[in-house]
C-alpha positions in Angstrom: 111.8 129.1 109.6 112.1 131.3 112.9 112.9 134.5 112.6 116.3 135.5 114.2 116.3 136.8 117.8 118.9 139.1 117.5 118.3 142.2 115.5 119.2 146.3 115.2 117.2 148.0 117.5 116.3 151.2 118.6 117.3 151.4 122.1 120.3 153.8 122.7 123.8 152.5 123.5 124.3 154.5 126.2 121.4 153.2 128.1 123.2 150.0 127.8 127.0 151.5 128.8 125.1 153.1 131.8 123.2 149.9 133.5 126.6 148.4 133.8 127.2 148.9 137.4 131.1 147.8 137.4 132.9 151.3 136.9 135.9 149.7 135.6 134.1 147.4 132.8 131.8 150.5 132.0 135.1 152.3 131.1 136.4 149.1 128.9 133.2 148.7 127.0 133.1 152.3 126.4 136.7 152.2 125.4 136.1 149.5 123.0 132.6 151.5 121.3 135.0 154.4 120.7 137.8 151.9 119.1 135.3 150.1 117.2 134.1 153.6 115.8 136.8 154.5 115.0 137.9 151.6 113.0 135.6 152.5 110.1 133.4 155.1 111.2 130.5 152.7 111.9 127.8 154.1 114.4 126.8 152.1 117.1 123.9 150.3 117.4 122.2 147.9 119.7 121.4 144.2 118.4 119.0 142.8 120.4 119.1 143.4 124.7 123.0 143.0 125.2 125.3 143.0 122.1 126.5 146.4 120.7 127.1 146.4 117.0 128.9 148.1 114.5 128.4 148.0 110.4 126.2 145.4 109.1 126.1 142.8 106.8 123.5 140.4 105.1 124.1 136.4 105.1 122.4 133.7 103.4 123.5 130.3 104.5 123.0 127.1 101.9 120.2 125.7 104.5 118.5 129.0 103.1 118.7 130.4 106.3 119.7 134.3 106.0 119.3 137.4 108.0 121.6 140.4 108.7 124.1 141.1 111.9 126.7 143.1 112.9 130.3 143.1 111.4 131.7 142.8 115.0 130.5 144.1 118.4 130.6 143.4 122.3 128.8 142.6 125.4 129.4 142.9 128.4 128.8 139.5 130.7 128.7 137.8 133.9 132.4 137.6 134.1 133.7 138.8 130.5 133.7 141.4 128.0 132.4 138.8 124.7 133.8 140.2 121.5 132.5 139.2 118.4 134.5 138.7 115.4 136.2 136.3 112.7 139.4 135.1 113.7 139.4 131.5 111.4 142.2 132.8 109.6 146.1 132.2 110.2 146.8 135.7 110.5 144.2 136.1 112.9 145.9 133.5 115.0 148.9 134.6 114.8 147.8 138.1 116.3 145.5 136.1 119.1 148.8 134.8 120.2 150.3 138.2 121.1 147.1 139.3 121.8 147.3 138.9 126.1 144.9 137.1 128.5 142.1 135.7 126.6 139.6 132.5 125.5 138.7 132.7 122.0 135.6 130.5 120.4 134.3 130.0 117.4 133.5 134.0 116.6 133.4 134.9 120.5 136.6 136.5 121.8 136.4 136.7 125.5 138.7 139.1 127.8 138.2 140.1 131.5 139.7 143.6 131.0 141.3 145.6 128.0 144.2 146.0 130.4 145.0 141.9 129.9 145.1 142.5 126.1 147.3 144.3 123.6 145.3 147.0 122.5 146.9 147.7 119.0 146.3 144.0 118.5 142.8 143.8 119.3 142.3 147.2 116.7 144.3 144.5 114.1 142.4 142.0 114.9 138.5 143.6 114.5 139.8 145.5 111.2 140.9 142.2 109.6 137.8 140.8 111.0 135.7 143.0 109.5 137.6 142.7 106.3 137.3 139.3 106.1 133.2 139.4 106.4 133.2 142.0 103.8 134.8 139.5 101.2 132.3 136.9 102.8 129.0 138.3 102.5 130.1 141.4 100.1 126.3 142.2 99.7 
């Protein structure tokens, strides 16, 4: 089996926050490390080159494939701001509706700017998130 591409490392999230080059999606990403903190008081860490990650979990999937990631986190990308988290469930739908201006896939929530979302939604949202991966994987 390959190991997984994506792990914790070392390299400081600030070095990360300060090669983005837009001033106005430096300010939402460090907006949404300082909500994410805040959420439960996890510390933010790097996972591999691009995604920053807060709390951590370990899965195990049946194909015996397991590894540890992040509970949720962001990147910042071409054109988006990528935010991971669970949102399979029906409440989690129902706050993506009120949520604002947004393309949601599997566990990849996608926004151009926090100013096109609802940001007492979004803090909903990555606490039930979160929550859900908890009861998941409660390793």
């Amino acid at each position: 089996m390959t190991a997984n591409k994506t792990i914790a490392t070392a390299v400081p999230v600030s070095d990360y926050l300060a090669a983005i080059t837009d001033p106005q999606r430096r300010a939402d990403c460090e907006q949404l490390q300082q909500m994410m903190q805040d959420i439960r008081g996890y510390k933010a860490t790097m996972w591999g080159p691009a995604i920053v990650g807060f709390g951590q979990y370990h899965y195990r999937y049946d194909s015996g494939r397991e590894g540890d990631m992040c509970m949720v986190g962001f990147s910042s990308r071409k054109t988006d701001i990528s935010i991971y988290l669970v949102a399979a469930s029906d409440k989690q739908q129902q706050l993506l509706a009120q949520l604002g201006k947004h393309k949601m896939g599997k566990a990849c929530l996608s926004v151009r700017r926090l100013s096109d979302i609802q940001l007492p939604v979004l803090q909903q949202l990555i606490e039930n998130s979160i929550a859900t991966t908890r009861l998941r994987y409660p390793g």
